[in-house]
Structure formats: C-alpha cells, structure tokens
TORKOL-4160 file (C-alpha; in steps of 0.2 Angstrom, whole numbers, padded with zeros to 4 digits, m for minus):
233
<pt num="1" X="m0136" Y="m0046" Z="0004"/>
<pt num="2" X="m0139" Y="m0043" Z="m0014"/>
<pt num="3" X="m0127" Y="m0036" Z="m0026"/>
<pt num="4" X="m0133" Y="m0018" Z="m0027"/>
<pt num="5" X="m0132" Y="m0016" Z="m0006"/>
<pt num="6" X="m0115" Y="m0024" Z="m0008"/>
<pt num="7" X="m0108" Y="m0013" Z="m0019"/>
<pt num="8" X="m0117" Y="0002" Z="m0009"/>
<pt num="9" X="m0107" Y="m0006" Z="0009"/>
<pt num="10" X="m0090" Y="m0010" Z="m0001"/>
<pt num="11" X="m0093" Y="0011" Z="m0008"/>
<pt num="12" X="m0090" Y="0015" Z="0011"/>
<pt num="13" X="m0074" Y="0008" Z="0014"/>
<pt num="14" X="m0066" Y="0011" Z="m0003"/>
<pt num="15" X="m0055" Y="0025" Z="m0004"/>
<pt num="16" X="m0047" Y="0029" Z="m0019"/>
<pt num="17" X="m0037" Y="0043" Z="m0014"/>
<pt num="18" X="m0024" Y="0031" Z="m0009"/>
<pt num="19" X="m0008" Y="0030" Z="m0022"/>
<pt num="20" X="m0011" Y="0011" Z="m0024"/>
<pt num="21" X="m0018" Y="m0001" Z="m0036"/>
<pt num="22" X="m0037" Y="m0004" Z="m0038"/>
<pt num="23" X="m0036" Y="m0023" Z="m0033"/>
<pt num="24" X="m0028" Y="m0016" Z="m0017"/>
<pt num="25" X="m0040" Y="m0003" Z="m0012"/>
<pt num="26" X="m0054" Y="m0015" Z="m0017"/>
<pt num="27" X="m0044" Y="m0027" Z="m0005"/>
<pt num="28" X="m0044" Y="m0016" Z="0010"/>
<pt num="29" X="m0062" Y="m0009" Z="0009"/>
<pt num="30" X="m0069" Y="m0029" Z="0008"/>
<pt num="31" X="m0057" Y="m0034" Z="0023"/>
<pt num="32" X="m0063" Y="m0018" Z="0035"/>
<pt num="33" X="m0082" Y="m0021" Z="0031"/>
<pt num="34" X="m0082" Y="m0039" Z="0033"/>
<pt num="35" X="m0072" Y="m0040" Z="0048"/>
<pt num="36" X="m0083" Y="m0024" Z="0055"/>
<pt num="37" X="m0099" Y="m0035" Z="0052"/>
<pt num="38" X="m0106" Y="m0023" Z="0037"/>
<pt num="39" X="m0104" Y="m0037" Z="0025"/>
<pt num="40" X="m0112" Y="m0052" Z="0036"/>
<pt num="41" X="m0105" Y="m0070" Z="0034"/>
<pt num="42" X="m0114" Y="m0080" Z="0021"/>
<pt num="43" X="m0115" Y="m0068" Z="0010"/>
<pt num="44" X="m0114" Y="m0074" Z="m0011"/>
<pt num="45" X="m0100" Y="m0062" Z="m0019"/>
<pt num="46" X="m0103" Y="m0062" Z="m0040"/>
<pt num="47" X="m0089" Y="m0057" Z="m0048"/>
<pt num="48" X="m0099" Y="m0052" Z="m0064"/>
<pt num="49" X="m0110" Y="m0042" Z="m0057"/>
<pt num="50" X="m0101" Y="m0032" Z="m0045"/>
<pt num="51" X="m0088" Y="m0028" Z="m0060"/>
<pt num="52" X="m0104" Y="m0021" Z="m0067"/>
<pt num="53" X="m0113" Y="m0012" Z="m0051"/>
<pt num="54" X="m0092" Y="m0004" Z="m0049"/>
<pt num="55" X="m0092" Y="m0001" Z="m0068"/>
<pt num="56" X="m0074" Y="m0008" Z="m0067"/>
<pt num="57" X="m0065" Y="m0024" Z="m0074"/>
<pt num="58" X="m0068" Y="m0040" Z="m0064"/>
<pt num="59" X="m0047" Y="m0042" Z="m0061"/>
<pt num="60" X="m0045" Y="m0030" Z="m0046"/>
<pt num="61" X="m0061" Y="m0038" Z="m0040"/>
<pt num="62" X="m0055" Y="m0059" Z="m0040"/>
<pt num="63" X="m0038" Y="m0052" Z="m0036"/>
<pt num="64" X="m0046" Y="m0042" Z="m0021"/>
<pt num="65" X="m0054" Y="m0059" Z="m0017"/>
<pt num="66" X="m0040" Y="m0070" Z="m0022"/>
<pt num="67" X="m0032" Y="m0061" Z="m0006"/>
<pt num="68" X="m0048" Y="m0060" Z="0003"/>
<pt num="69" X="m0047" Y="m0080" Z="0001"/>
<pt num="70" X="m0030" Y="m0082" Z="0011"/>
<pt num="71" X="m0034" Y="m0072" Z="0024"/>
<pt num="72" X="m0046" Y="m0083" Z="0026"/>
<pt num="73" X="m0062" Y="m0070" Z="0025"/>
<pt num="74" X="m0072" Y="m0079" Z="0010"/>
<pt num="75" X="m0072" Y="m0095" Z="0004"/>
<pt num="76" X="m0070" Y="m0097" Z="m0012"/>
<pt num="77" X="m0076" Y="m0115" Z="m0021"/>
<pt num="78" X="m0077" Y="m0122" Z="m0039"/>
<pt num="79" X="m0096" Y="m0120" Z="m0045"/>
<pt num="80" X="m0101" Y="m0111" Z="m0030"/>
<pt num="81" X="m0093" Y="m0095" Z="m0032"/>
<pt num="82" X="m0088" Y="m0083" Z="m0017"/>
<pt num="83" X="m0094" Y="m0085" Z="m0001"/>
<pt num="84" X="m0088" Y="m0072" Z="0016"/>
<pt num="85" X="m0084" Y="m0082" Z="0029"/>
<pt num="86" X="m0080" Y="m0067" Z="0042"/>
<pt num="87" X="m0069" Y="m0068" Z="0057"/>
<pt num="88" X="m0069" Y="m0085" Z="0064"/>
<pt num="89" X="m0066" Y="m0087" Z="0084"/>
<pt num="90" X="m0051" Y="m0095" Z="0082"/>
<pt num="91" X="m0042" Y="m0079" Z="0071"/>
<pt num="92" X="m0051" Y="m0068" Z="0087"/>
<pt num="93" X="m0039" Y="m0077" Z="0097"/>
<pt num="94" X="m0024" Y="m0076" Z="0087"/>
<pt num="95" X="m0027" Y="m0058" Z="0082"/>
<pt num="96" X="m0029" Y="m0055" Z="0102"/>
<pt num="97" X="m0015" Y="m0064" Z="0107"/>
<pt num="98" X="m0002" Y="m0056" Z="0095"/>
<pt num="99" X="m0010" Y="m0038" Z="0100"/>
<pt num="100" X="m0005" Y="m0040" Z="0116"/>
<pt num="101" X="0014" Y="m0043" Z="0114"/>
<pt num="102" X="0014" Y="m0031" Z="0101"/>
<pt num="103" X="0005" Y="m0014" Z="0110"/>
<pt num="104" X="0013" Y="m0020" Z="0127"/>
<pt num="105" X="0032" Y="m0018" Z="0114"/>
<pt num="106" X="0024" Y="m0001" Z="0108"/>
<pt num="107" X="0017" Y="0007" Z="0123"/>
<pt num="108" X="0034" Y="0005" Z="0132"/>
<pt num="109" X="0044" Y="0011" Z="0117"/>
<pt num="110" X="0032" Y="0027" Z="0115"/>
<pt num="111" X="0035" Y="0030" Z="0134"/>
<pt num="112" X="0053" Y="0032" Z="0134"/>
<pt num="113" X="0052" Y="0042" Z="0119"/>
<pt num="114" X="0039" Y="0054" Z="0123"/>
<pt num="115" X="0043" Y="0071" Z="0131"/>
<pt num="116" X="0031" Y="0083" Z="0142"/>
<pt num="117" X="0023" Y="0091" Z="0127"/>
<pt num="118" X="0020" Y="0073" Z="0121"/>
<pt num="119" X="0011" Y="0067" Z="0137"/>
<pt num="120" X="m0001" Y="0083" Z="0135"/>
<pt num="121" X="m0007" Y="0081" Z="0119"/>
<pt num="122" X="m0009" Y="0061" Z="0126"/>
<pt num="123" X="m0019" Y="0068" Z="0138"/>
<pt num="124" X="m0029" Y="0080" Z="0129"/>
<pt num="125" X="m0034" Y="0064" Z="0118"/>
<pt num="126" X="m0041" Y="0054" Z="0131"/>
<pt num="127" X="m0051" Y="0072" Z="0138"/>
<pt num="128" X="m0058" Y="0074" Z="0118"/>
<pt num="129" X="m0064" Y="0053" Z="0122"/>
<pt num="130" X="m0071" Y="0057" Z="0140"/>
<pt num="131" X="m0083" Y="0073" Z="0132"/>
<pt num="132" X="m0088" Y="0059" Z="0117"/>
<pt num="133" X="m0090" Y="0046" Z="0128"/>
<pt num="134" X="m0102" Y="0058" Z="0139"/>
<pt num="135" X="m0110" Y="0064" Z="0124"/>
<pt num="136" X="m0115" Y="0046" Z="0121"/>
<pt num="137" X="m0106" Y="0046" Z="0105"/>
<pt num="138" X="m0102" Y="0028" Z="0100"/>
<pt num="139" X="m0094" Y="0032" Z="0084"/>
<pt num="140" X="m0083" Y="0045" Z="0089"/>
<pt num="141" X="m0076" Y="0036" Z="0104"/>
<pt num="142" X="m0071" Y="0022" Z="0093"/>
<pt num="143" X="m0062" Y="0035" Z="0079"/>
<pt num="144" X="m0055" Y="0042" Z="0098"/>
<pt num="145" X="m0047" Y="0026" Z="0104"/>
<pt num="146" X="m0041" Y="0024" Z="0085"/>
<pt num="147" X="m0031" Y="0039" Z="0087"/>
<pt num="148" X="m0026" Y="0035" Z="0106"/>
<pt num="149" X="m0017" Y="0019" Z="0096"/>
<pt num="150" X="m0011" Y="0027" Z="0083"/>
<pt num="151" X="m0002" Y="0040" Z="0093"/>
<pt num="152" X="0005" Y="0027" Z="0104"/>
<pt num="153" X="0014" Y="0018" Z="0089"/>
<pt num="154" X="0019" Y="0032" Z="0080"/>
<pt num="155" X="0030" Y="0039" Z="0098"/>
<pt num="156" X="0037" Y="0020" Z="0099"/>
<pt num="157" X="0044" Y="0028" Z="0083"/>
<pt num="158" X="0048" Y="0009" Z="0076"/>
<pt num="159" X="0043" Y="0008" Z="0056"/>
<pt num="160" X="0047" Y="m0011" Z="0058"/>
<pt num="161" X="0032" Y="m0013" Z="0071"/>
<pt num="162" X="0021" Y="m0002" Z="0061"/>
<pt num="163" X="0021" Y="m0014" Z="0046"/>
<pt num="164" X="0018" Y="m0027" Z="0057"/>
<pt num="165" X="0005" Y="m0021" Z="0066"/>
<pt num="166" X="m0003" Y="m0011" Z="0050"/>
<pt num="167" X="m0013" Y="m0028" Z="0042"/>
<pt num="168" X="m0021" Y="m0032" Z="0057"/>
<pt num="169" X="m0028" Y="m0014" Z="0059"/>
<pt num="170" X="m0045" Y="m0020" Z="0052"/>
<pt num="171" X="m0046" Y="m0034" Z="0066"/>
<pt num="172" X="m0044" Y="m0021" Z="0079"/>
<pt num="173" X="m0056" Y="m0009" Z="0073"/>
<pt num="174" X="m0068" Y="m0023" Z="0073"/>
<pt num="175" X="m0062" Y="m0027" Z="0090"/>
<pt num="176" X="m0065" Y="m0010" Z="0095"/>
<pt num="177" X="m0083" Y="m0007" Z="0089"/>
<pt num="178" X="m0089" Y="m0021" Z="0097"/>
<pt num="179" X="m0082" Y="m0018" Z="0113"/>
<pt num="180" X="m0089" Y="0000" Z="0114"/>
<pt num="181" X="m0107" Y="m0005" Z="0112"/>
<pt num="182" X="m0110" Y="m0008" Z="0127"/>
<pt num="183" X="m0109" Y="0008" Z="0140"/>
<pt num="184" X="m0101" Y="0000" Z="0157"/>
<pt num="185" X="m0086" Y="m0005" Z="0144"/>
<pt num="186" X="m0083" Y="0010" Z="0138"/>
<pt num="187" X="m0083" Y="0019" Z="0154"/>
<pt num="188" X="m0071" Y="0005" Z="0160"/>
<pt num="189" X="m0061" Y="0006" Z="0144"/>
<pt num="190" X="m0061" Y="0024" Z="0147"/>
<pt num="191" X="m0052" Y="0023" Z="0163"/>
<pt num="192" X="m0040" Y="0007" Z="0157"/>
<pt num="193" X="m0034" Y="0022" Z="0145"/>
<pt num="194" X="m0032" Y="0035" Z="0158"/>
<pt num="195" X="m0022" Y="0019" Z="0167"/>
<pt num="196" X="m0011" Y="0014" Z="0152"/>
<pt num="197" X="m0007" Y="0036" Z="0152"/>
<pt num="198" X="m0003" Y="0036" Z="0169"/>
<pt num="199" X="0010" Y="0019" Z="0168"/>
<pt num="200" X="0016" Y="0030" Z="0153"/>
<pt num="201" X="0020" Y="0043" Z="0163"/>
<pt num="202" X="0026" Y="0039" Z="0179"/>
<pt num="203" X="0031" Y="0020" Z="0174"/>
<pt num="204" X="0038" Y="0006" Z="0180"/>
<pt num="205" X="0041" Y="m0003" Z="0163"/>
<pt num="206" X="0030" Y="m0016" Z="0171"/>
<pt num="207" X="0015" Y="m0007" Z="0177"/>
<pt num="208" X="0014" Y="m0004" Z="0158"/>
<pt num="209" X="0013" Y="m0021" Z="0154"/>
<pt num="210" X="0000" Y="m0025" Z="0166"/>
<pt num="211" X="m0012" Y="m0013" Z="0163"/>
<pt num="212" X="m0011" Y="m0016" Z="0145"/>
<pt num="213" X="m0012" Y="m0034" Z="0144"/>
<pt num="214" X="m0028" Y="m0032" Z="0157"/>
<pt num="215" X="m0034" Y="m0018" Z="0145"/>
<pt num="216" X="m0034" Y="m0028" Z="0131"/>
<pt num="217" X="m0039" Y="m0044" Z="0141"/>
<pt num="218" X="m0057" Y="m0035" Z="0147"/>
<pt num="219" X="m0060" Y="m0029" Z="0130"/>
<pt num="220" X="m0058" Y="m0045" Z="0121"/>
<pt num="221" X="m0068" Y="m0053" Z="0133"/>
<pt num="222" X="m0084" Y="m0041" Z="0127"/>
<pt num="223" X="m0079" Y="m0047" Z="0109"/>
<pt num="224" X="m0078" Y="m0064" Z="0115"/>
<pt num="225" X="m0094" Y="m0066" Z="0121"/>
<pt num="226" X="m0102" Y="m0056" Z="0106"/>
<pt num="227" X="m0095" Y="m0067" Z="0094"/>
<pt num="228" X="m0103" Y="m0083" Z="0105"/>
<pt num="229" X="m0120" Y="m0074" Z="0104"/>
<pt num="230" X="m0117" Y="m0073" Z="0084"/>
<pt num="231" X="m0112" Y="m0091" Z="0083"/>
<pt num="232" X="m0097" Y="m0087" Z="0078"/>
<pt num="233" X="m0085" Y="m0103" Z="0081"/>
C-alpha cells in the first residue's frame, strides 16, 4: 500500500469531530483500519510523507504511531521505519478471553436494570438486524450488532466498565466483521442474540452467562479459523 491509498484508507476512519487532540484522532482511525484489515500487515508507514499527503505536522503522526507501537500494531525499528504488524493470534486470544468476563459482567448488570420499555426497544434492535440480515446486508448487520452492544453496556449503567471495555472496541468490530461474512454465522449469530434477549428477559443469572460465553465462543471460533487461513500466528 503506497502512501497516497494509505492516507485515502486512514481518511475513513479519522473523525475530527471529536473534542480531542489530533494525535489522538489519528490514533484511533490507524487502530480501527489496521485491526479491521483495511491497512494489511506489512505495510511501510512514512512519516514524511504522510505528514505531507495529511498536510499536517509529523508530531500527531509519530505520536499516533508511538502509541500504535505499544499496542503492539506496527513495529517500529531504527533505520527501517514503521512497519504494521496487525492483530497477532495471540492478542485474538486475549482480547476474546477478557470479552467474555466482561459482556457476561455487562449483560447481567443491564438485565436487572432494564424495565419493559427497555426490553422493547431491545427487541426492536434485534427485528431492525433480522430485516438486514434478510436483506443480505453485511454492513449493516455489523453497525446492527454494534448497537445491540452498545445498548447492553450502556443499561449495565457502570461508567467504570465502560472505560474498560471502550480500548478494545476496535478488536471487537474487527471480530465482528469477520465473523459476519459468512451467512450460516450470521443467521446462527442472529439467534445467539435472540438467546442472550430472551436470558435477559426471563433469566436465571446463569442462563445469561452461558449463552453469552457460547455466543462469543462460536463467533471467535469463525475469527479464529480466518486468521489461520491469513497466516496470522
């Protein structure tokens, strides 16, 4: 990938609305188009002449990367520049297994919170994801299962598991765009969600935790085997 389709990709993902400094915004866009794939492993990252393509200073860019670098997403080497590393299997596996504690702790939060109107609109949601998922509208069932999460954390009402949750949002939405390619998961992912409503609903505690961990379990697995087929290690 040269330069010019770099700075086209990073473009995508950069949203400068947010009331936040560049070198953040830059941050964010390069973590959520490398972990999604749109900026493939391997690829040479110059400073220089991304500043130039951005018509910006190079400090929010190395200090983009300079973060980029602990997360362990590029590689970054005396001489040799920048270089992405993407999502290794192993962070897959840690990213996976933290989820599942985490939206297993969320779901059963947001269930004792949530009212009858609550469970409607719940509902509703995952009707809106059954029309696109008919429609054969990839796209939109991932933005779909985006808000079916977000709705979950924000009635588990916890700010504290939000900011924990929050950095690894990129993972997930990587997780989840894999995982819908293929149409037998995303009609069994369809009804692991109609699951996870109904454990909600009428409980116990533990049914939520078992279909969660079993929804989160089979979609990995799809992810899992896609990143083998990549030669992801």
């Amino acid at each position: 990938m040269d330069t010019e389709h770099l700075m086209l990709t990073l473009c995508e993902f950069l949203d400068l609305s947010k009331n936040a400094p560049l070198k953040d915004v830059l941050f964010d866009a390069f973590k959520q188009a490398i972990t999604l794939g749109r900026i493939p492993a391997g690829t040479a990252i110059n400073e220089k002449q991304l500043a130039q393509s951005l018509h910006i200073s190079r400090t929010p860019i190395r200090a983009a990367l300079d973060q980029l670098a602990t997360d362990r997403l590029v590689d970054r080497k005396p001489g040799s520049g920048v270089t992405v590393r993407g999502i290794s299997k192993h962070d897959a596996d840690e990213v996976y297994e933290i989820r599942v504690v985490l939206e297993i702790l969320a779901t059963a939060k947001a269930a004792r919170n949530m009212n009858e109107d609550d469970f409607e609109d719940l509902r509703r949601l995952l009707e809106e994801g059954q029309r696109l998922n008919a429609a054969n509208d990839v796209e939109g069932v991932v933005h779909n299962w985006d808000e079916f999460n977000q709705f979950i954390f924000k009635k588990a009402d916890s700010p504290r598991l939000q900011s924990i949750i929050e950095p690894l949002q990129a993972y997930t939405r990587y997780f989840r765009n894999v995982s819908a390619r293929p149409e037998v998961r995303r009609n069994e992912a369809m009804q692991e969600h109609w699951g996870i409503y109904l454990a909600m609903r009428f409980g116990p505690e533990k049914k939520i935790e078992q279909v969660v961990r079993t929804h989160l379990k089979n979609s990995y697995g799809v992810v899992n085997e896609e990143m083998m087929d990549c030669g992801i290690r």
